[in-house]
VOFIZA-928599 format. One record per residue (C-alpha): residue number from 1; residue in three letters; x, y, z. Coordinates in steps of 0.02 Angstrom, whole numbers. Example, Ala and Ser with C-alpha at 12.3 -4.5 7.8 and 13.67 -1.06 7.14 Angstrom:
2
1 / ALA / 615 / -225 / 390
2 / SER / 684 / -53 / 357
//
This chain:
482
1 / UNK / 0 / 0 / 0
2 / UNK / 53 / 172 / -41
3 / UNK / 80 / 289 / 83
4 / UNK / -63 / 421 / 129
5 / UNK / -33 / 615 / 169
6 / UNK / -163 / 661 / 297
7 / UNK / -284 / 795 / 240
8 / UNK / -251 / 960 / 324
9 / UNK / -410 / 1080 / 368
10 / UNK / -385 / 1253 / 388
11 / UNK / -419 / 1299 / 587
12 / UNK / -444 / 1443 / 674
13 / UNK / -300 / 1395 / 801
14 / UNK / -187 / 1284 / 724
15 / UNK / -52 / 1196 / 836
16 / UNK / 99 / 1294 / 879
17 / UNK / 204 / 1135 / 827
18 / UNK / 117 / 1014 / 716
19 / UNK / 190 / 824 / 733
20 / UNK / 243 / 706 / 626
21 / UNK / 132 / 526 / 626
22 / UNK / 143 / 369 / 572
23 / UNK / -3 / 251 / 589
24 / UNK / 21 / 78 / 560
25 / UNK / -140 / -41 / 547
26 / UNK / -209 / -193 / 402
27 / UNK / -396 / -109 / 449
28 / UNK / -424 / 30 / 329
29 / UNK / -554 / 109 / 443
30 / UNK / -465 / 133 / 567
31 / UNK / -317 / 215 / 464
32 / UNK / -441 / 333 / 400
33 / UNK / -511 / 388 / 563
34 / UNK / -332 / 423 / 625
35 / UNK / -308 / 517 / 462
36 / UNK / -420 / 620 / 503
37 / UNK / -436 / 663 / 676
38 / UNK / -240 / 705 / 660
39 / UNK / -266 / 804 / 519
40 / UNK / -398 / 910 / 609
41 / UNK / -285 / 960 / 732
42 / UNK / -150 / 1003 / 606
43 / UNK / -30 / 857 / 613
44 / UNK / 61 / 768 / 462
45 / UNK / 15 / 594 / 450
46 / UNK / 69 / 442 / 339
47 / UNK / -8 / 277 / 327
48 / UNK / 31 / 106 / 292
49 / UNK / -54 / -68 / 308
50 / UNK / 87 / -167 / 339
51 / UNK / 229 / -168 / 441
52 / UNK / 362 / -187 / 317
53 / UNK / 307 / -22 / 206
54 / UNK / 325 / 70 / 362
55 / UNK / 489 / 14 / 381
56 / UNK / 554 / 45 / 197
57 / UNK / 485 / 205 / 239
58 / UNK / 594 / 264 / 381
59 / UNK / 741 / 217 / 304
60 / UNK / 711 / 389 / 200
61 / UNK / 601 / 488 / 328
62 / UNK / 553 / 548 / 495
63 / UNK / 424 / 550 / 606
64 / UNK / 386 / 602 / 787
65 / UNK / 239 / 464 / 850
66 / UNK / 221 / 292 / 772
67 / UNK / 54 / 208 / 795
68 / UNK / 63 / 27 / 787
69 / UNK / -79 / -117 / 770
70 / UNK / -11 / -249 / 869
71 / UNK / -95 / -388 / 763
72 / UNK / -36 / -380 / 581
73 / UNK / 36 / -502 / 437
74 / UNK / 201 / -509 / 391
75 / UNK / 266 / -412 / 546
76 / UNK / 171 / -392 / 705
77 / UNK / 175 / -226 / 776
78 / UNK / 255 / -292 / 930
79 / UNK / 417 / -331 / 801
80 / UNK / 394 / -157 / 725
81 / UNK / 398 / -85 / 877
82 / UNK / 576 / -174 / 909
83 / UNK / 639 / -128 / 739
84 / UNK / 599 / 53 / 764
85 / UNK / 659 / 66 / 932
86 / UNK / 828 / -47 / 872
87 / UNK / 866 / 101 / 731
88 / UNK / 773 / 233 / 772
89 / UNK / 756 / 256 / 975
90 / UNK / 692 / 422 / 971
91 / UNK / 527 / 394 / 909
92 / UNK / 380 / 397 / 1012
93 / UNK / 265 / 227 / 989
94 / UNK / 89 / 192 / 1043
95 / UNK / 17 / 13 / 1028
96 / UNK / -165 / -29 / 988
97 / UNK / -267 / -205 / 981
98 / UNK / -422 / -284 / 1002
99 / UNK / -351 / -421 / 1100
100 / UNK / -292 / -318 / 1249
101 / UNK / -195 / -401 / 1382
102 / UNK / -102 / -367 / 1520
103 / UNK / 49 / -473 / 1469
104 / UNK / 55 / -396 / 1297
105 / UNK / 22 / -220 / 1378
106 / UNK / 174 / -251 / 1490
107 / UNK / 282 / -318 / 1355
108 / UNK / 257 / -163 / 1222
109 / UNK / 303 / -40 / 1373
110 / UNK / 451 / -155 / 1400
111 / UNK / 513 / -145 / 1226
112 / UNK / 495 / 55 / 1246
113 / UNK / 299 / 108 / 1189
114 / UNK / 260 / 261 / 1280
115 / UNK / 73 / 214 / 1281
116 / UNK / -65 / 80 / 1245
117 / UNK / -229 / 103 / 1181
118 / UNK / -375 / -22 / 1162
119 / UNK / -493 / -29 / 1008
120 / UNK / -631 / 2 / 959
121 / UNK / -591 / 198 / 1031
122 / UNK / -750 / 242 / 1140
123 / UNK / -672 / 431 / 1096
124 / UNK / -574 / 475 / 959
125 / UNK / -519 / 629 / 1036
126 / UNK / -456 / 528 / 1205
127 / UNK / -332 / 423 / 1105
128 / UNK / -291 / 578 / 996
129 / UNK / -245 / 656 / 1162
130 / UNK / -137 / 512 / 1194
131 / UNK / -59 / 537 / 1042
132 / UNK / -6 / 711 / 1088
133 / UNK / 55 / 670 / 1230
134 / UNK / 184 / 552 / 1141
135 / UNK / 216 / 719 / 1020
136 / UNK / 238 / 826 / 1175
137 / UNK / 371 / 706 / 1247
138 / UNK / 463 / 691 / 1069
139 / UNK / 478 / 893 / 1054
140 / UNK / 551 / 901 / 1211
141 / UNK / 673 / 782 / 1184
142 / UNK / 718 / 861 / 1031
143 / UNK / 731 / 1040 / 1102
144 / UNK / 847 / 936 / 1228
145 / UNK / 949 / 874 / 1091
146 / UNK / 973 / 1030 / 1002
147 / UNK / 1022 / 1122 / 1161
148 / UNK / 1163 / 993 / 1173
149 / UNK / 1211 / 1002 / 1002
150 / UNK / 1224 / 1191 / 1018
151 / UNK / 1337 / 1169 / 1168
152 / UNK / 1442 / 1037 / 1060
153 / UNK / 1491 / 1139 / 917
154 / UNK / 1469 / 1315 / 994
155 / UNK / 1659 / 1391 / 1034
156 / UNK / 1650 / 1453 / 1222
157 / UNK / 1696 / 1640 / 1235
158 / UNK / 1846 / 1612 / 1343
159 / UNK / 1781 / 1481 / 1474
160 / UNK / 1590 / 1594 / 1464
161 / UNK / 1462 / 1528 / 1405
162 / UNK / 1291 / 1629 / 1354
163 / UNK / 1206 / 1651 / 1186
164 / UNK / 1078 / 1775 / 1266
165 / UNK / 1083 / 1978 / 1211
166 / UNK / 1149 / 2019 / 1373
167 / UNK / 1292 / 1916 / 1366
168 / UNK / 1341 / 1961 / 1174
169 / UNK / 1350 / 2112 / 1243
170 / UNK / 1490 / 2084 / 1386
171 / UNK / 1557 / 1965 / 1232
172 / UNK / 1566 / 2116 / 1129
173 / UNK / 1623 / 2257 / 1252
174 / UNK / 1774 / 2140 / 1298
175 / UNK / 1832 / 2109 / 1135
176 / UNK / 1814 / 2301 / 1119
177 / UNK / 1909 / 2338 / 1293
178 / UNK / 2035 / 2215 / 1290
179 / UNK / 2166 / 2292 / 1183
180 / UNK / 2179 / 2473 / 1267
181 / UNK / 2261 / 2471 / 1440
182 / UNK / 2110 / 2558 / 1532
183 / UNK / 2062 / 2513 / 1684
184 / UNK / 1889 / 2416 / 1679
185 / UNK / 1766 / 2405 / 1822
186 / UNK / 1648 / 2255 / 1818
187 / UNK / 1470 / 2266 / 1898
188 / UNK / 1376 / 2109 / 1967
189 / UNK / 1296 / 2004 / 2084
190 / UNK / 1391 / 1860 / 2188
191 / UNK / 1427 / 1700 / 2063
192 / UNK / 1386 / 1794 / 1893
193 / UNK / 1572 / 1745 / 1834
194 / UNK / 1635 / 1937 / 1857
195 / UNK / 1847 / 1871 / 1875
196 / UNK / 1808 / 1780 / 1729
197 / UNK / 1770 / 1940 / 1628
198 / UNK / 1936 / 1988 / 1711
199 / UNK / 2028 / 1837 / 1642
200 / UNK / 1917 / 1854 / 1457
201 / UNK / 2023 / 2031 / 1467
202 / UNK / 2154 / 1980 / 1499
203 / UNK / 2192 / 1846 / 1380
204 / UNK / 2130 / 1955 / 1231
205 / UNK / 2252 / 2086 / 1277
206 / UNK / 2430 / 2102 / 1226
207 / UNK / 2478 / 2054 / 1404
208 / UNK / 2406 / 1901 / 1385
209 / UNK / 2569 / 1801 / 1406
210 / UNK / 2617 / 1875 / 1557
211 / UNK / 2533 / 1851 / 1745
212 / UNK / 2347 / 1880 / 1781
213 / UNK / 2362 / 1902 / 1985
214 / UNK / 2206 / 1914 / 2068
215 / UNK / 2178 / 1991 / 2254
216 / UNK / 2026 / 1954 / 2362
217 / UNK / 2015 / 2086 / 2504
218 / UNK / 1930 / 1975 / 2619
219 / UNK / 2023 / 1820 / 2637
220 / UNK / 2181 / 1934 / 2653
221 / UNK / 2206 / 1941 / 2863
222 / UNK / 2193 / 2131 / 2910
223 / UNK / 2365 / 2122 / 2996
224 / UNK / 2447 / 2052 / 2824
225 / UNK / 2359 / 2145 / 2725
226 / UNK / 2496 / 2307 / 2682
227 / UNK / 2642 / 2164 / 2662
228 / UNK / 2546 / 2037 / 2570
229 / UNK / 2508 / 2195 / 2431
230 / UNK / 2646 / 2269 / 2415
231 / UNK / 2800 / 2156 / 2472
232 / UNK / 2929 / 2190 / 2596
233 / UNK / 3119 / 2204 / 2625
234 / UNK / 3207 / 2074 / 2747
235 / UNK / 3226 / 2145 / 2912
236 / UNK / 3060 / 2259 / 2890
237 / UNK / 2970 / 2171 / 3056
238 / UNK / 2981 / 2016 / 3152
239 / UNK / 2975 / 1869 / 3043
240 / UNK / 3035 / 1966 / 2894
241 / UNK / 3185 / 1858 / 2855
242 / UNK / 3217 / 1890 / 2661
243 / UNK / 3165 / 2005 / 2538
244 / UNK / 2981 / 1986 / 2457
245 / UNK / 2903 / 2058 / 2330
246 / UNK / 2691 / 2082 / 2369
247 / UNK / 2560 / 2028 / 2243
248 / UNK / 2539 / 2212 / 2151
249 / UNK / 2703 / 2162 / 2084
250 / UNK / 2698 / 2002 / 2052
251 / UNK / 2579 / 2063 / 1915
252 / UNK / 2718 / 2172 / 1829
253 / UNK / 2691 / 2149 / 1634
254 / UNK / 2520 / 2086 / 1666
255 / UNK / 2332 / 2121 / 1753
256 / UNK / 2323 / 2137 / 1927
257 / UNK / 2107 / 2086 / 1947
258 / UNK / 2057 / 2150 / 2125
259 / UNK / 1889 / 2068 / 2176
260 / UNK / 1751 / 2170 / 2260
261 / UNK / 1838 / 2311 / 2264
262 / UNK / 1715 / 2386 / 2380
263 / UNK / 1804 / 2298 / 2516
264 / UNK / 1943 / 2382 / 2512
265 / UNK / 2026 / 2475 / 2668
266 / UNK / 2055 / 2664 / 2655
267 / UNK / 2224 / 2656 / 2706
268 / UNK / 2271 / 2526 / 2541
269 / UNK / 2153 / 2626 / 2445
270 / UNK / 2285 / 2768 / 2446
271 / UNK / 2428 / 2674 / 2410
272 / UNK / 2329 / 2569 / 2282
273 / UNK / 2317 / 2748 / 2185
274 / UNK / 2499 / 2805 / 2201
275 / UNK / 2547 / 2649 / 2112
276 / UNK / 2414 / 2686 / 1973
277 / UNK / 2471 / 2900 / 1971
278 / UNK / 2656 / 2861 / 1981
279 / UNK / 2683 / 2669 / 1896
280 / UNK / 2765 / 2621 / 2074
281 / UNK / 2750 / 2519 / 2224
282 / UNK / 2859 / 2536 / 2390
283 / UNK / 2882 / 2387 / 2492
284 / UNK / 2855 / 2380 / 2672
285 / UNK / 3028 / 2433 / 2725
286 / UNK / 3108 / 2498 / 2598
287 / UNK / 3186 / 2664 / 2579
288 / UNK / 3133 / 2682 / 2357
289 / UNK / 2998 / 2626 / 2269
290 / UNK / 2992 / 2496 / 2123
291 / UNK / 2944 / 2524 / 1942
292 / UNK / 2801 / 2427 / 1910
293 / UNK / 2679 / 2401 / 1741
294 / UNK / 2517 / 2336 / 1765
295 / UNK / 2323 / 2352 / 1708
296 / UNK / 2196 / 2334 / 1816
297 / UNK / 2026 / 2268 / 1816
298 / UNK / 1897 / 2274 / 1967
299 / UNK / 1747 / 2178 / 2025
300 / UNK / 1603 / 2242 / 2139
301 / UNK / 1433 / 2200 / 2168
302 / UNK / 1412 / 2356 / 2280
303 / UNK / 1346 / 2538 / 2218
304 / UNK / 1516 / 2613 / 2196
305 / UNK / 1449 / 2799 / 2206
306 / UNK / 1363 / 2761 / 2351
307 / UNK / 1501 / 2690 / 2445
308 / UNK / 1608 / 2852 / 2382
309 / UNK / 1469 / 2973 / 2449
310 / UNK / 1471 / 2868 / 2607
311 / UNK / 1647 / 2908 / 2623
312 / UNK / 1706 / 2746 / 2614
313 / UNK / 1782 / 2732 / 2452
314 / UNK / 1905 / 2870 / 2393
315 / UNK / 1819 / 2980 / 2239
316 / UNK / 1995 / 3018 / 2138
317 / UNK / 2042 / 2810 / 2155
318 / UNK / 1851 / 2771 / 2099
319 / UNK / 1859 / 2910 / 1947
320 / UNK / 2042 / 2796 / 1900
321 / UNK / 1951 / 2607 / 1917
322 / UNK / 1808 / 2651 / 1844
323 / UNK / 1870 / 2719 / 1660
324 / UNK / 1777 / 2564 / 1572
325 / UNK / 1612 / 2534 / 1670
326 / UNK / 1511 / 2329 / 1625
327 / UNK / 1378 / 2253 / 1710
328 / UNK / 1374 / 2081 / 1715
329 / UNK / 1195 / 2027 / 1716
330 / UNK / 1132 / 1895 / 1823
331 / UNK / 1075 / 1710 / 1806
332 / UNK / 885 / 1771 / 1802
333 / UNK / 912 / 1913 / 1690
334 / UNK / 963 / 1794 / 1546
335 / UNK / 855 / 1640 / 1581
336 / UNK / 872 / 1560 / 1394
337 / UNK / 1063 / 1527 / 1439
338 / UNK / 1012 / 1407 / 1599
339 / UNK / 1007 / 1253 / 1472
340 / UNK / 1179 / 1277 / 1385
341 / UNK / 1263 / 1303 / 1545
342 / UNK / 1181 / 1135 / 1630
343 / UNK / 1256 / 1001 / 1491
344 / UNK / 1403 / 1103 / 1525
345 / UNK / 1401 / 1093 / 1684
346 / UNK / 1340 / 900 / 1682
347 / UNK / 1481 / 860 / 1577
348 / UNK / 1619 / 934 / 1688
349 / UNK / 1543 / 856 / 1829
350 / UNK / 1536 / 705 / 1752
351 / UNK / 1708 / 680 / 1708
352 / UNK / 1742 / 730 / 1890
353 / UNK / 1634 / 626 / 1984
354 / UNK / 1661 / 492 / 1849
355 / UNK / 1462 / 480 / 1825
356 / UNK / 1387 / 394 / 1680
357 / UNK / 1255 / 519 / 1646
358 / UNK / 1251 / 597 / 1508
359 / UNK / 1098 / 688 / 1475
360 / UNK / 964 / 789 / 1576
361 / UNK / 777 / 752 / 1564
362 / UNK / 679 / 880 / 1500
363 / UNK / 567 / 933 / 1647
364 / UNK / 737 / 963 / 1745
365 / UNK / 769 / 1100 / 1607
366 / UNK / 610 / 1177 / 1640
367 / UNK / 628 / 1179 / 1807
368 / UNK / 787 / 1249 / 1812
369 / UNK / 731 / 1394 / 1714
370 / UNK / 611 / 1427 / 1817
371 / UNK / 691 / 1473 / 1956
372 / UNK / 755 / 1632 / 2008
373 / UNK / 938 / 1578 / 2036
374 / UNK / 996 / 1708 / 2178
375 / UNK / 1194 / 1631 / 2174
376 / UNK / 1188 / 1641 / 1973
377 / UNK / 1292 / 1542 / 1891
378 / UNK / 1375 / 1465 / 2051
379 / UNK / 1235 / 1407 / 2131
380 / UNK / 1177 / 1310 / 1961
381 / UNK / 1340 / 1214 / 1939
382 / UNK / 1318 / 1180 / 2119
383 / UNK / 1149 / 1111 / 2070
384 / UNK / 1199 / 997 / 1956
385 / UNK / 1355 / 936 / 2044
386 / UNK / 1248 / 904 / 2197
387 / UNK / 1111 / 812 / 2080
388 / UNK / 1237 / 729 / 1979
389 / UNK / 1300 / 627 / 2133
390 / UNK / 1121 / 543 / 2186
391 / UNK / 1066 / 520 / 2012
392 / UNK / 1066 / 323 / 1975
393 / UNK / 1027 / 336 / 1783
394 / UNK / 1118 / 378 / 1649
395 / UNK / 991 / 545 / 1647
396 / UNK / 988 / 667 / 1781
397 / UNK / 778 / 662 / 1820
398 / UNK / 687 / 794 / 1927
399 / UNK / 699 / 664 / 2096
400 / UNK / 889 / 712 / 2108
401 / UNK / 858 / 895 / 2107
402 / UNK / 891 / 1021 / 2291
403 / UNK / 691 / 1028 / 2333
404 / UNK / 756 / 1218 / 2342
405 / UNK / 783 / 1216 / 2178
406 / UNK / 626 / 1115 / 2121
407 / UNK / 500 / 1177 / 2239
408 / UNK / 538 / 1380 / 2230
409 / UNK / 475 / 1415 / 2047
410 / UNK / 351 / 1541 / 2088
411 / UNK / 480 / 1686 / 2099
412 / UNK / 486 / 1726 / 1930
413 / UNK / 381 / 1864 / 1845
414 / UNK / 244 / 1811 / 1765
415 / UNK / 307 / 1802 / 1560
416 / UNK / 432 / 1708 / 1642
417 / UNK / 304 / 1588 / 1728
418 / UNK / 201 / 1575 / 1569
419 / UNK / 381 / 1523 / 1460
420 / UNK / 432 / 1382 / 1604
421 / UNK / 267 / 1329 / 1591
422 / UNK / 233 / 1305 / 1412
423 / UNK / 407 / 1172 / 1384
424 / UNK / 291 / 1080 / 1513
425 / UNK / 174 / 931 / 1433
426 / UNK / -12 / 1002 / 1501
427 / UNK / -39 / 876 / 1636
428 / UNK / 147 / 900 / 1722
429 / UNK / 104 / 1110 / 1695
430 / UNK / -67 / 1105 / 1780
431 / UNK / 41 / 1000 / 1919
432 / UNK / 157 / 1110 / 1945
433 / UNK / 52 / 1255 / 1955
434 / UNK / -44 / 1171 / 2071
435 / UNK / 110 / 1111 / 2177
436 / UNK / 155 / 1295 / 2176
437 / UNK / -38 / 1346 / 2250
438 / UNK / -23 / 1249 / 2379
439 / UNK / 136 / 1270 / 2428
440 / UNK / 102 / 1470 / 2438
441 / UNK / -74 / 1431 / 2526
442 / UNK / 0 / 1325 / 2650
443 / UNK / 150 / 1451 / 2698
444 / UNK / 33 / 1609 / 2700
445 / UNK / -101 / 1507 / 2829
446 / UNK / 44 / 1450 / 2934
447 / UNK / 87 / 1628 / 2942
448 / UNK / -73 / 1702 / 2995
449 / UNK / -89 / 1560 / 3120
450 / UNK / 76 / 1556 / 3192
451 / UNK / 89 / 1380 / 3158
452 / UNK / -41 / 1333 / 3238
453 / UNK / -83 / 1162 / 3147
454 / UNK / -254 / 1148 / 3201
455 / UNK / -308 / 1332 / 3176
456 / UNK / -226 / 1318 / 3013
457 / UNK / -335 / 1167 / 2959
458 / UNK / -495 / 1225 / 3015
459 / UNK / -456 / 1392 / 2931
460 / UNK / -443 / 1283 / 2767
461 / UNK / -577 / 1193 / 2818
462 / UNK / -483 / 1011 / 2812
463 / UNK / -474 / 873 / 2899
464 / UNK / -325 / 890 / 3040
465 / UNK / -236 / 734 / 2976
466 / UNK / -253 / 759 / 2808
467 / UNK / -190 / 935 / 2820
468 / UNK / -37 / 884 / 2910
469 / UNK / 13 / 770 / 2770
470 / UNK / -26 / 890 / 2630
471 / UNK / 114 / 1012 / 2757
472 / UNK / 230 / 837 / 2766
473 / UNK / 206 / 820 / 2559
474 / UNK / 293 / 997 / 2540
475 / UNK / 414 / 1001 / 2696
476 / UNK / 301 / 1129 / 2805
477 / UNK / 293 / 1045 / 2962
478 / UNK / 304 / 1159 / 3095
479 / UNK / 391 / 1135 / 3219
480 / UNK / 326 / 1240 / 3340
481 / UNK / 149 / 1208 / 3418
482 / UNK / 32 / 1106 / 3343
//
């Protein structure tokens, strides 16, 4: 039998995404009926009467959902369903018969059918639903796919990743920055990757081949702070027993990167800018000062002008550091980059924690861009080390993700919301969204009942025990009175 293009009617609404089918059956009827139902809803659809066509078939094209007879001649649709899983695992197949059983039910989900449907259909439209469910699964996949692809052959902007307008932006302001000798300032919140901006300058620069030093005020000891800068000469206190030179220049020829700059004591702060006015640094001790030749680039995440009007940042060093001014935006701020950085993350960690998973289910995607990431970039390679240690498949699944992570996606604005959402089949959306209700309900009536268990389920008008286990369910319990 030839193959069959299903008729296409013109709706009002037509699917975002229409899917590819395949329906497989010796009853012409029901080929027809599948035809069409498909077709209403604006879906290709091919059709075959035998097992072997189909097959012939695939060898030349693709398709998203197979739907299989199981009883057939010359091939069953139990061994179609193993060829096509054998060469072409990706597709989604549904099995139908007239002679359902629970042993052949349980041996087509074995062999990798995603559903089973009995005939005669008491509604069309319930086993076209099932069908779309199938398609739902098979675009997310594929979106899954691509996103690793992307991540495979897409060069990483010196160790960043980030295909979002924000982050073409930093891209292209480095590549604009790096080959004057001006000192940069880089804006942004905790874990956003500002020292590697610093390093991205760096290694475009001509100084490239020489050090990149980088000074973090805070895990400098206050009482080392003046020696560990700027060196010292043997003999200069107790303890001083040779000569040393201090990090500022150790970073001759190269870029000094001082992180959160903010932090830094007024008393360095004007020695800091003698070096940058006169090209010099004096070690502790020593009777001349030292020609030194360095760029600088800073990181804060605090407002810079406020902390000068505050008095606690010198205006004439701030007007020096801040010639090139970038913000670095955060995690939340440039959502559509949260997939490329998880397989890159899951690879890394992979190799690290010598894992054998190598992919990440699609609802863990959606989840993770649905949250509102307050430690950026950090935090999510945190989240998928953490995850990647208890997952026991070879895919990282939604059970192996921080409930933290999982459970908070209600911060997000609304658009936001609505984007997370839509990746979602409907059933796991409407879930989640109602997972996120009652998760909000529960806090807010804990609140105004000072956890009071008892007040809080009569307020809901529930039954005490029952409440308590919906509070159990999403890790609420109290554990103050009850």
């Amino acid at each position: 039998m030839t193959k069959q293009e299903g008729t296409r009617e013109e709706l009002p609404t037509p699917p975002k995404k229409p899917g590819r089918f395949m329906i497989v059956d010796d009853e012409t009827m029901i080929l027809n009926v599948w035809r069409q139902a498909l077709g209403r809803e604006g879906h290709n659809v091919v059709v075959f009467d035998n097992g072997l066509d189909a097959l012939d078939y695939l060898q030349t094209e693709s398709i998203d959902v197979a739907i299989l007879d199981h009883m057939m001649p010359k091939l069953t649709g139990l061994e179609l369903l193993k060829q096509i899983k054998s060469h072409w695992p990706d597709i989604e197949v549904i099995m139908m018969t007239g002679y359902a059983s629970i042993e052949t039910a349980l041996e087509a989900m074995k062999t990798g059918a995603h559903d089973y449907l009995q005939k005669p259909f008491e509604q069309i439209q319930a086993a076209v639903h099932t069908a779309e469910k199938a398609l739902e699964r098979k675009q997310l996949i594929d979106r899954n796919k691509e996103l690793e692809q992307r991540l495979e052959f897409t060069e990483h902007y010196q160790g960043m990743i980030g295909t979002s307008p924000k982050m073409k932006e930093v891209f292209n302001i480095i590549e604009q920055v790096a080959k004057f000798d001006a000192t940069c300032m880089v804006y942004g919140e905790t874990g956003t990757g500002k020292e590697r901006v610093a390093k991205a300058i760096h290694n475009k620069s001509e100084r490239s081949q020489a050090p990149f030093v980088a000074i973090v005020f805070n895990s400098i000891p206050e009482n080392l702070l003046e020696s560990t800068l700027f060196g010292y000469r043997k003999g200069a206190f107790t303890g001083a027993n040779r000569d040393q030179i201090g990090l500022i220049e150790s970073a001759h020829g190269g870029t000094l990167f001082i992180d959160e700059v903010g932090d830094m004591p007024l008393s360095v702060q004007v020695k800091l800018l003698r070096v940058l006015q006169e090209g010099e640094v004096q070690r502790v001790g020593d009777m001349k000062a030292t020609k030194v030749d360095i760029r600088v680039v800073t990181a804060t995440h605090k407002n810079m002008e406020k902390e000068v009007r505050e008095g606690r940042f010198r205006e004439d060093l701030y007007f020096r550091l801040n010639l090139i001014e970038m913000e670095l935006p955060p995690l939340r701020e440039r959502i559509e980059d949260v997939p490329l950085l998880a397989h890159h993350f899951l690879r890394i960690n992979a190799e690290k924690y010598r894992k054998e998973v190598h992919r990440i289910d699609p609802e863990v995607i959606a989840v993770l861009q649905a949250y509102h990431w307050p430690g950026n970039v950090r935090q999510l390679e945190h989240t998928i080390a953490r995850a990647l240690i208890f997952e026991t498949s070879d895919t990282l699944r939604i059970q192996s993700i921080s409930k933290e992570v999982a459970q908070n996606t209600s911060e997000l604005p609304a658009v936001q919301q609505t984007n997370y959402l839509t990746q979602l089949p409907f059933r796991d959306a409407k879930q989640r969204i109602v997972q996120q209700f009652e998760r909000q309900y529960l806090q807010q009536l804990l609140v105004d009942n000072e956890d009071n268990i008892s007040q809080a389920a009569r307020v809901a008008e529930m039954d005490r025990a029952n409440f308590r286990r919906l509070l159990k369910k999403h890790d609420l319990l109290p554990s103050a009175r009850v």
